[in-house]
C-alpha positions as a LaTeX table, in Angstrom:
\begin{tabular}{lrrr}
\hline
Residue & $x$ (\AA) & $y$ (\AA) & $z$ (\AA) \\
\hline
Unk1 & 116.95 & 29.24 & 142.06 \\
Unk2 & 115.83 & 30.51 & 138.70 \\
Unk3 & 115.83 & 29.48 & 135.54 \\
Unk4 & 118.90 & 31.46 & 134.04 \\
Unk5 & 120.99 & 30.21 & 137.68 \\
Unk6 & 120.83 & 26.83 & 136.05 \\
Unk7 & 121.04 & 27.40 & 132.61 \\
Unk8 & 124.08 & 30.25 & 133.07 \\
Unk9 & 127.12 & 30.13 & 130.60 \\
Unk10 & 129.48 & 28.67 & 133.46 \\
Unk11 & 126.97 & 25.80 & 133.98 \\
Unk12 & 126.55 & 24.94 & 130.50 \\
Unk13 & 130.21 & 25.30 & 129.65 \\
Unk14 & 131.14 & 22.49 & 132.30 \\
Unk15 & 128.39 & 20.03 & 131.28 \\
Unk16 & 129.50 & 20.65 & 127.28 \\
Unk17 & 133.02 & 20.06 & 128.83 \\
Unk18 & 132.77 & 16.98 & 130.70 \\
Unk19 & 130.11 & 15.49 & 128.01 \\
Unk20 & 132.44 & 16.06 & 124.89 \\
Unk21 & 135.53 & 14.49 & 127.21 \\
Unk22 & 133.40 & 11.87 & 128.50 \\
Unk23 & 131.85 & 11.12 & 125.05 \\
Unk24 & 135.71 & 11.48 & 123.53 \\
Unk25 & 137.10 & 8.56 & 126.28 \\
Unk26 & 133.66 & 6.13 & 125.59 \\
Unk27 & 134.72 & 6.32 & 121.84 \\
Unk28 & 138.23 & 5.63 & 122.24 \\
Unk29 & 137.58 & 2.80 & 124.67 \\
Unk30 & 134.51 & 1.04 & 122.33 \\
Unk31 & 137.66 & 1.71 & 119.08 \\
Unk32 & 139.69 & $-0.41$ & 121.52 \\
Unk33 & 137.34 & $-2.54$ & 122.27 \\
Unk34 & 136.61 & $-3.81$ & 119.05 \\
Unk35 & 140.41 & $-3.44$ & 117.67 \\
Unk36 & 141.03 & $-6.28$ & 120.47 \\
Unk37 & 137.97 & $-8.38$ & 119.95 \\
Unk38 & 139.04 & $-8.67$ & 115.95 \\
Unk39 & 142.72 & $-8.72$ & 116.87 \\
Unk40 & 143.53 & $-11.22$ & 119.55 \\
Unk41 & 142.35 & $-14.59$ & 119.88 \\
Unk42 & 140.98 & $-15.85$ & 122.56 \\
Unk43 & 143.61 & $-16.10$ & 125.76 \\
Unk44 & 144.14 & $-14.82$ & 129.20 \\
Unk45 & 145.60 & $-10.93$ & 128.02 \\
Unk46 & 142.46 & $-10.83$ & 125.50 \\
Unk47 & 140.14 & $-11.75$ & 128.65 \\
Unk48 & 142.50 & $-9.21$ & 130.83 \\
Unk49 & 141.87 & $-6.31$ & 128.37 \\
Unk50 & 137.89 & $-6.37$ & 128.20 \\
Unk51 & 138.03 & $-6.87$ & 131.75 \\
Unk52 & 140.22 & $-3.45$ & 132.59 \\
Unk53 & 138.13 & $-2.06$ & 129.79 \\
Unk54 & 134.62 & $-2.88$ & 131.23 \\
Unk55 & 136.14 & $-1.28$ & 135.18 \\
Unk56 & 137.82 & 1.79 & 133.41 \\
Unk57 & 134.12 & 2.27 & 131.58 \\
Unk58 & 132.32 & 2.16 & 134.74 \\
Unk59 & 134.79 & 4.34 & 136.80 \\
Unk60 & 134.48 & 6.78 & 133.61 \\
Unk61 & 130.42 & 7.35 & 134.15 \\
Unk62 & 131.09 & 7.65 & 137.98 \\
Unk63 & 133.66 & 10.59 & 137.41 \\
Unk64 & 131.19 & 12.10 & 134.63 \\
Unk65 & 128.23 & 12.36 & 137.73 \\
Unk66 & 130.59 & 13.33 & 140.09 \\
Unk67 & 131.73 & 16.37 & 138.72 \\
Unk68 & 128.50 & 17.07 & 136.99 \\
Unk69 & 127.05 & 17.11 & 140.53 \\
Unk70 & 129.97 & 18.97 & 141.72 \\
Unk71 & 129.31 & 21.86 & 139.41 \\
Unk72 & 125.47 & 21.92 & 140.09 \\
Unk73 & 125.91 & 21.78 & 143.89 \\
Unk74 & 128.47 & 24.42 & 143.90 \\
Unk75 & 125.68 & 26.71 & 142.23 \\
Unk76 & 122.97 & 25.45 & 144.25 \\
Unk77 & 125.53 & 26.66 & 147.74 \\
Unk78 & 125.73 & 29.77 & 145.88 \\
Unk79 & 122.42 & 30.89 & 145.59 \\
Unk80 & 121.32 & 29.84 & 148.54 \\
Unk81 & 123.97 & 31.24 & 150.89 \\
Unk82 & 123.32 & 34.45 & 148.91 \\
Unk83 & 119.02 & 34.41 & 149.57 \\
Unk84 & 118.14 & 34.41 & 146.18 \\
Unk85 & 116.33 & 31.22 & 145.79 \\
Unk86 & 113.50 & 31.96 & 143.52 \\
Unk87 & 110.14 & 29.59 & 144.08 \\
Unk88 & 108.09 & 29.88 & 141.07 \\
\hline
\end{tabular}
């Protein structure tokens, strides 16, 4: 594939998408974070909380790759069902 097959609009479009909405949940999640550290004392809910918080986190990233990967491998099929893979 060439260089403009991986830069196109489309391609960049979906990784600015998923990276400001990924960026956008992080934030809200580390606000949280720290609104329950500084707001509830220690006890089972507060331990609950950081808990759910520390999965959701890690489920987050795994969606981010997933359709980051998604969108690269759907160009990759593209081009090379089409024969224009470019080796240079």
């Amino acid at each position: 594939m060439s260089w403009p097959d991986w830069t196109g609009s489309e391609n960049l479009k979906a990784i600015a998408r998923h990276t400001v909405l990924c960026t956008a949940a992080i934030s809200s999640f580390m606000w949280i974070a720290f609104l329950v550290r500084v707001g509830l004392s220690p006890s089972l809910l507060k331990s609950f909380i950081e808990a759910l918080e520390q999965f959701l986190l890690a489920v987050l990233f795994l969606v981010f790759v997933f359709h980051i990967g998604y969108d690269m491998w759907k160009e990759i099929k593209r081009n090379v069902h089409s024969s224009q893979i470019i080796f240079s």
